[in-house]
C-alpha positions in Angstrom: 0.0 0.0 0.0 2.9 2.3 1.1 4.5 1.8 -2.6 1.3 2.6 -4.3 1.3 5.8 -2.8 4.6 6.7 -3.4 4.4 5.6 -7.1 1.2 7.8 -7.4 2.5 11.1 -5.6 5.3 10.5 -8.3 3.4 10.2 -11.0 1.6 12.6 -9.6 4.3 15.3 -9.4 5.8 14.0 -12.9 1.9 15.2 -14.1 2.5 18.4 -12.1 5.7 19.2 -14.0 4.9 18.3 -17.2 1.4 20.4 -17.5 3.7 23.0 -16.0 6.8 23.3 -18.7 4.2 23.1 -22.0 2.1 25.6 -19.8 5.5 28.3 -20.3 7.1 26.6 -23.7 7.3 29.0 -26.4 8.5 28.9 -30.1 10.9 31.9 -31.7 11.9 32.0 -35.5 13.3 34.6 -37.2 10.3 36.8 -38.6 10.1 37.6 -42.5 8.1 40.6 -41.9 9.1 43.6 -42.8 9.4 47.0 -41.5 9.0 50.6 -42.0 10.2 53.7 -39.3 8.9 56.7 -39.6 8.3 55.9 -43.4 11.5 54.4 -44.3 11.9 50.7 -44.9 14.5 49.3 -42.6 16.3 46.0 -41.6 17.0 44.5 -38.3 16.9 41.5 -36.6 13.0 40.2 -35.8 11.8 37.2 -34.0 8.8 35.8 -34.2 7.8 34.6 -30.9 4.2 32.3 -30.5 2.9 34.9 -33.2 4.4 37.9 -32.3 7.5 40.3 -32.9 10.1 41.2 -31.1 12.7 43.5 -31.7 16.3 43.8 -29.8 15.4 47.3 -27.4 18.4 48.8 -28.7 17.9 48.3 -32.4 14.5 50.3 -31.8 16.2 53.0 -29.6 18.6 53.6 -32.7 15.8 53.7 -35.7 13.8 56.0 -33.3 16.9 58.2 -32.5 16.3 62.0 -32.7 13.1 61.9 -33.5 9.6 62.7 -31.1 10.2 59.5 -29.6 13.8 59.1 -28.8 14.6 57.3 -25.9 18.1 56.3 -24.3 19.0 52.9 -23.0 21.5 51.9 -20.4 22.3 48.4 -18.8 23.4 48.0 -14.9 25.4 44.5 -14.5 25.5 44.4 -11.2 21.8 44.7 -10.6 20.3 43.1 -14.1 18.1 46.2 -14.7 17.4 48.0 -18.4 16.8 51.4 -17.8 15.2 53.3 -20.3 14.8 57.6 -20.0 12.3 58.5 -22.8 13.3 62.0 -24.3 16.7 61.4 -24.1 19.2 60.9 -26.8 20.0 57.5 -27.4 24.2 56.6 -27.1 25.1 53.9 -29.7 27.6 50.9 -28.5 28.0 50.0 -31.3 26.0 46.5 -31.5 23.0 47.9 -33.2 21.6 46.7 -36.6 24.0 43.9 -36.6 22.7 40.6 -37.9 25.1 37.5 -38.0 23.5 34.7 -37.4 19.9 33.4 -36.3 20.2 32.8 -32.8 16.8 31.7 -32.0 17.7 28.7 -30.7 19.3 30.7 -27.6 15.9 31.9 -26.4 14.8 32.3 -22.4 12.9 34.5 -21.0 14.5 37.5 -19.7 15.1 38.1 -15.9 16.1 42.0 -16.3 14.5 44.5 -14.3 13.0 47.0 -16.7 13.0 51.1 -15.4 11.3 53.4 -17.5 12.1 56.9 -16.3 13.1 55.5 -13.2 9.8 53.4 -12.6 10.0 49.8 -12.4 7.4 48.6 -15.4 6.2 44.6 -15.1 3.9 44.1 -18.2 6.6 43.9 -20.6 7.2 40.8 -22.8 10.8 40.4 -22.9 13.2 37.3 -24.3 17.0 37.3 -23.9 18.2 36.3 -27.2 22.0 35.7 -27.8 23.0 37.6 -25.1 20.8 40.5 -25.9 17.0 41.2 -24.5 14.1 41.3 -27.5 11.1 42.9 -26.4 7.4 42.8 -28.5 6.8 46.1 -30.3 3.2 46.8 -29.5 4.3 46.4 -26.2 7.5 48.7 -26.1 5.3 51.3 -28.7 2.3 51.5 -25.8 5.3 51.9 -23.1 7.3 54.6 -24.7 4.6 56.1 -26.8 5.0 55.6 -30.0 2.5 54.4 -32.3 3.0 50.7 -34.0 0.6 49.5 -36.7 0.8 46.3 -39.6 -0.1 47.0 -43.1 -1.4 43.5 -44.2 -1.0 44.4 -48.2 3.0 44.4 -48.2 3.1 42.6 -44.7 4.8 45.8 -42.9 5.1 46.4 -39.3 4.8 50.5 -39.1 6.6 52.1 -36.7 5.9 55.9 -36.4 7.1 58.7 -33.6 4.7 60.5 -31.8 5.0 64.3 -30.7 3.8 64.4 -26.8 0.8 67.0 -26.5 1.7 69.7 -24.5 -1.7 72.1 -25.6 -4.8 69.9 -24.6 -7.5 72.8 -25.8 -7.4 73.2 -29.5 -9.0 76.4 -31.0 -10.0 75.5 -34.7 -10.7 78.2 -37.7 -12.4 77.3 -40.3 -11.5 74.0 -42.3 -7.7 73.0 -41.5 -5.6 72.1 -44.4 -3.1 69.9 -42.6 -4.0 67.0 -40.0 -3.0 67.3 -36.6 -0.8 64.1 -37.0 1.7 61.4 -35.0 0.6 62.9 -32.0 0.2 61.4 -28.6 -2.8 62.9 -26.7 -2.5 61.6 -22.8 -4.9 62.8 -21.4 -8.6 64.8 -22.5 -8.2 66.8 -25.7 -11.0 69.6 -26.3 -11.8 71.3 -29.5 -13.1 74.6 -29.6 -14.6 76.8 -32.5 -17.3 77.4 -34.9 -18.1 75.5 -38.3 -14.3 74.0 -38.2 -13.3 71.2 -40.1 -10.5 69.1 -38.2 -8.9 65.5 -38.9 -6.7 63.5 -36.4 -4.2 61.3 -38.5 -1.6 58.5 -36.5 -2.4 59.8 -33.4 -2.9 58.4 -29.8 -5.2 59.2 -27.8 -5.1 58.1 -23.7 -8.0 60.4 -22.9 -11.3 61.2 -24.1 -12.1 63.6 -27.8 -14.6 66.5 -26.9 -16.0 68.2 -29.3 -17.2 71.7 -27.5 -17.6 73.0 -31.1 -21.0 74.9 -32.4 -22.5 75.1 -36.0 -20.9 72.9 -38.4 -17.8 71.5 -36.0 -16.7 68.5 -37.2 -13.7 66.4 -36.1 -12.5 63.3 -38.4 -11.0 60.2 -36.6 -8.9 58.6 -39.2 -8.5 54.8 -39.1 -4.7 55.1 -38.1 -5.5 56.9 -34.8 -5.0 54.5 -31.4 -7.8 54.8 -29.1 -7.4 53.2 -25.6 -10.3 51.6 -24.3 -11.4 53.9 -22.2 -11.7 56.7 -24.8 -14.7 58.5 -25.7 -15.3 60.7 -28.6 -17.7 62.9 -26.5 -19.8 66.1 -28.0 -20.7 68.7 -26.0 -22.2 71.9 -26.7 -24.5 74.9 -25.8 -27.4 74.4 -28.6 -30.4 72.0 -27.9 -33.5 72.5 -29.4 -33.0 72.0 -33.8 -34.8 71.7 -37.1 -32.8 68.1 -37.8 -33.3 68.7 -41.9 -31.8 72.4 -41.6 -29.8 72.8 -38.8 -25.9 72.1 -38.6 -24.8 69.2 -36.6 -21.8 69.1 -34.5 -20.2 65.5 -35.0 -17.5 62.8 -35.3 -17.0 61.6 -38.7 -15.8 58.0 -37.6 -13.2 55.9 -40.7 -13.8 52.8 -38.9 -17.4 52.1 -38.1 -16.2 51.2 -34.8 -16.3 54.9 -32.4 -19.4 55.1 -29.8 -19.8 58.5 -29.5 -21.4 60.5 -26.9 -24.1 63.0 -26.8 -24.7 65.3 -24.4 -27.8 67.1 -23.2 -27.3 68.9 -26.6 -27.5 68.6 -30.7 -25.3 66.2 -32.0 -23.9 63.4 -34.6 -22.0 60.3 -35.5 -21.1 59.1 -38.8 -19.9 56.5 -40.0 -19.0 54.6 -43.2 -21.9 51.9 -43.0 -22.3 52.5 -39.2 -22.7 55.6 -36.8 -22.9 54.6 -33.4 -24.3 57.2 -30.9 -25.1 56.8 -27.4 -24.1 53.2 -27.5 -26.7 52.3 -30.4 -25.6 50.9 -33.6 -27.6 53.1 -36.5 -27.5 51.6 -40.0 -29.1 52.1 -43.7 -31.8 50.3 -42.0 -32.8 52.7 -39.9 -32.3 56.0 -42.3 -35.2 58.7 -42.0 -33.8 60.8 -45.1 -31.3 60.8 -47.7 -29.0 64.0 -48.1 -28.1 64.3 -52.0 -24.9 66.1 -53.4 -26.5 68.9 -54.2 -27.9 69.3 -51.0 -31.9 67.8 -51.2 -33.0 66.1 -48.8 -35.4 63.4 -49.2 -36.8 60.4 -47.2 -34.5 57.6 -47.8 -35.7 54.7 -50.1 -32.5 52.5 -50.8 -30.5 55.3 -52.9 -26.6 54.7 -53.0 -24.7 56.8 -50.1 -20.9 57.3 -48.8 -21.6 57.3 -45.0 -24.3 57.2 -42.4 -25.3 59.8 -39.8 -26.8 59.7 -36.9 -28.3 62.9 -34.8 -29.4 63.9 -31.6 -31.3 67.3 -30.9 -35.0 68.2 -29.7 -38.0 69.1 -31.2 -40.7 71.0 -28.5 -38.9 69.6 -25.9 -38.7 66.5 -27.3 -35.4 64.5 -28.1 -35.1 62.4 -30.9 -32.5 61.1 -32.9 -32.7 61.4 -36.7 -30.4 59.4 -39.4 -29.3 60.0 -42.8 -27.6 58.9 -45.0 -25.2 61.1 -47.2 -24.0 61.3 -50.8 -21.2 63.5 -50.6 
């Protein structure tokens, strides 16, 4: 009886140890991807680790070097810790962009200590890989805040700098010729102004969009823009009561069909491709009330072709309703 225990707490613990090892194994090949910085195709070394990339920290520091996003990169022996000072100007050693041979097979899981400007930071994927520590670039983009993206026609991994906000109220005049682009927006951005016209390209936002605009202020959300989870494209404004056929509409022109956005006690909109989504509630072709032509008639909508739905919120005699059209521009 004694033996059969012992011979089952073994094969017990063998169980244990097993589940345990394929519950951490892992797989790196050198990835074929390629990659672009800041719009110009570059080479490195890239691992592919259980689907994902990772790049040596100080290959990145280099390509970014100089630009919105620089960041400098030190390594204490003695106590195993990376530290990493965003802003600062990176010092080669002379080991970046240097690819010899694919060391993959060299692989572990790295046991530095990683400091970003002198905080210890824990949710970092990082492999040592022949000596040197790989981290995953979404990861090391969110962490030092610049924006990381994949364009799946010529298989590129994007890598773009962002300019930190400093100005978190943004007057608009008129229609803006230029985007506000590759900026990153951490904490609530508020547009102010009448009738404007403003588009956000490559740029990160941590905090919420509020448009505080009257009249005809619009603010386009390209699909290149990084919203966190949290973020809400909110409008908020001074005008309530509206003819919905002739009165202009504050609004978010959304490029992804994918932005709730928020109305406040006020006159609003959301529009979308195929999809405006206001006040939580998906609004499609389905639901249209009119149909806005080119040359500005409106009429009740009856299948005719469009470019993009909209969805509005104003009162009538102290009534709210929401309206949708949908537009042929």
């Amino acid at each position: 009886m004694k033996k059969l225990i012992t011979t089952l707490a073994i094969t017990f613990a063998l169980v244990v140890a097993v589940g345990t090892v394929s519950a951490f194994a892992f797989t790196a090949v050198l990835s074929q991807q390629n990659l672009s910085v800041n719009g110009e195709s570059v080479s490195c070394e890239i691992y592919n680790i259980d689907g994902s990339n990772y790049f040596k920290l100080r290959d990145i520091a280099m390509l970014l070097n100089g630009s919105d996003s620089t960041f400098s990169v030190e390594w204490d022996a003695a106590q195993a810790t990376i530290s990493i000072k965003t802003g600062a100007e990176y010092i080669p050693d002379g080991s970046e962009l240097i690819f010899v041979k694919d060391k993959s097979a060299s692989t572990v899981k790295s046991s530095a200590k990683i400091l970003i400007d002198g905080k210890s930071v824990e949710n970092l994927s990082v492999y040592n890989i022949g000596g040197n520590n790989f981290f995953k670039l979404r990861d090391l983009g969110k962490a030092l805040k610049f924006k990381v993206d994949y364009n799946e026609e010529s298989k590129t991994m994007l890598v773009n700098s962002l300019k930190k906000a400093t100005d978190f109220e943004i007057t608009v005049e008129g229609s803006d010729k230029e985007p506000i682009s590759a900026v990153y927006f951490g904490e609530d951005v508020v547009l102010k102004g009448d009738n404007f016209n403003v588009s956000f390209v490559n740029c990160v936002f941590e905090g919420n969009i509020i448009n505080e605009g009257s009249g005809r202020a619009m603010a386009f959300i390209d699909t290149t823009c990084e919203l966190s989870e949290d973020t809400q494209c909110i409008i908020n404004n001074n005008t309530k009561e509206a003819d919905f056929i002739m009165s202009p509409f504050p609004k978010f022109f959304d490029f992804s069909d994918s932005i709730n956005v928020i109305c406040k006690d006020c006159i609003g909109a959301a529009a979308g491709y195929r999809v405006a989504i206001l006040n939580g509630v998906k609004y499609t072709a389905e639901n249209a009330d009119y149909f806005y032509a080119a040359d500005g008639t409106c009429v009740p909508y009856s299948g005719q072709e469009f470019d993009l739905i909209m969805a509005c919120q104003a009162w009538e005699n102290g009534e709210k309703k929401v309206v949708t059209f949908c537009v042929k521009e």
